[in-house]
C-alpha positions in Angstrom: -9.2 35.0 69.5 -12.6 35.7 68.0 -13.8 39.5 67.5 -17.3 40.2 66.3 -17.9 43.2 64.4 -21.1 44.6 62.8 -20.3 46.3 59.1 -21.5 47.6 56.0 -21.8 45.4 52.9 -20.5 47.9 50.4 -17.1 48.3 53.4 -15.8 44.9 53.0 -12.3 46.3 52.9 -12.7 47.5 56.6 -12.9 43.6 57.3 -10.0 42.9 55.0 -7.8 45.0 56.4 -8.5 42.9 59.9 -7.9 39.5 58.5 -5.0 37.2 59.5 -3.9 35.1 57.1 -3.6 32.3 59.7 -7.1 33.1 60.7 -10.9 32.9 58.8 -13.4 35.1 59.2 -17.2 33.9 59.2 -20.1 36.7 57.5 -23.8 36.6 58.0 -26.7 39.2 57.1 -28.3 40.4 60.1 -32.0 40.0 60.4 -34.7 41.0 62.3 -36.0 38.7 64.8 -39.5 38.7 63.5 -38.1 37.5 60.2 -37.1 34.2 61.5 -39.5 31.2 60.9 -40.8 29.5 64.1 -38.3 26.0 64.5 -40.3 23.2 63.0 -37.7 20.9 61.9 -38.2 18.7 64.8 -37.0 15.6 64.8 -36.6 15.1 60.9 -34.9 18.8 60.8 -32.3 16.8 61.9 -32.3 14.5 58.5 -33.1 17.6 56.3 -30.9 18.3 53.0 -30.9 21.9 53.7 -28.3 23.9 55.1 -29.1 27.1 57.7 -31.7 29.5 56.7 -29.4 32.5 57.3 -26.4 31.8 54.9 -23.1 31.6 57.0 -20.8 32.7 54.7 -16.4 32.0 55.1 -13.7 32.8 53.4 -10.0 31.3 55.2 -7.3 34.0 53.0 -4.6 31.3 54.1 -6.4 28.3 52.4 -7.7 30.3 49.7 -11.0 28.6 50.7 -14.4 30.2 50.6 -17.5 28.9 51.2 -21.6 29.8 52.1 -23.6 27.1 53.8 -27.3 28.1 52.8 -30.9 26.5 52.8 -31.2 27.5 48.8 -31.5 23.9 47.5 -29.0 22.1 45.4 -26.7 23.0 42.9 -26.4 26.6 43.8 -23.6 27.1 41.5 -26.1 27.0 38.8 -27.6 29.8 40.2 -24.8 32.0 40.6 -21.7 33.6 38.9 -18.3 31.6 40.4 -15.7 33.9 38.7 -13.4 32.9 35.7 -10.5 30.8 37.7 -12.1 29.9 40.7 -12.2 26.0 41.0 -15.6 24.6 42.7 -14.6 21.7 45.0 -18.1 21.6 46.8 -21.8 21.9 45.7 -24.0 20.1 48.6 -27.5 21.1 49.6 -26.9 20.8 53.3 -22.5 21.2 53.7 -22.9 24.4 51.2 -20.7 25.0 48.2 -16.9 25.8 48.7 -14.2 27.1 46.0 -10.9 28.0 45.8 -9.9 31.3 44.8 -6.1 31.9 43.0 -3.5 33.2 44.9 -3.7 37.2 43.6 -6.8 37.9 44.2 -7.9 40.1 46.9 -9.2 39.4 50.3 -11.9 42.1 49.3 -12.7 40.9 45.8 -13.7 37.5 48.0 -15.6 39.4 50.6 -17.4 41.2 48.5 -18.5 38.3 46.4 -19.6 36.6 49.5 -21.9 39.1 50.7 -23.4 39.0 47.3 -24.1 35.0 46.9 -25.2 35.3 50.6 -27.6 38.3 50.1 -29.3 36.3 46.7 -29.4 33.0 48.6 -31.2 34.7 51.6 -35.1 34.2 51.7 -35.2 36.7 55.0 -35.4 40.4 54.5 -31.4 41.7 55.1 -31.6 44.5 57.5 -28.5 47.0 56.5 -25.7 45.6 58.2 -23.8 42.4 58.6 -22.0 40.8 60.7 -18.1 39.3 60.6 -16.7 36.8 63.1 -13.0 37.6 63.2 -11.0 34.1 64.1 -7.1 35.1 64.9 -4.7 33.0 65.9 
């Protein structure tokens, strides 16, 4: 089951609070439509080393897996803070980077970290709210 929610960054727990830990849940910023850059990747958009413009963002509390695909450029975790603990298993321009978070740490501590390496890795203006794709078993 899939439930699609709009929500404020700085409420991540209002999302936590909804999470399964059978399920995932999938974030993105919401932007305006004007924002968005006309689609020239054509036929070698297809080959591209970039991942999608608007960062998709996932965190599965079961797997303790979390993970933003982005169109940043490599070696984002250069660019960011990956907290003390957390073990980086992924770092690819185009699959995204992925870590694994210790059991103990809170769904919201995750969430909220998310929406911030998704909000710096964003070259589109954020409008305020984002989105969350609940996936329930």
């Amino acid at each position: 089951m899939k439930e699609t929610i709009s929500f404020d960054p700085a409420d991540v727990e209002s999302i936590a609070r909804r999470l399964d830990p059978q399920g995932w849940v999938n974030l993105r910023p919401e932007v305006g439509e004007d924002d968005l850059p006309p689609d020239g990747g054509g036929f070698f958009g297809i080959f591209g080393a970039r991942g999608p413009m608007i960062p998709l963002c996932t965190w599965h509390p079961g797997e303790r897996s979390a993970g933003v695909q982005h169109a940043s450029g490599p070696k984002l975790v250069r660019r960011i803070d990956v907290p003390v603990g957390w073990r980086v298993v992924q770092d690819h321009p185009r699959r995204g980077l992925v870590v694994r978070v210790p059991a103990g740490v809170p769904d919201e501590d995750v969430l909220r970290w998310l929406v911030e390496v998704g909000t710096s890795v964003c070259p589109l203006a954020i409008r305020e709210q984002w989105v969350a794709e609940l996936h329930q078993p």
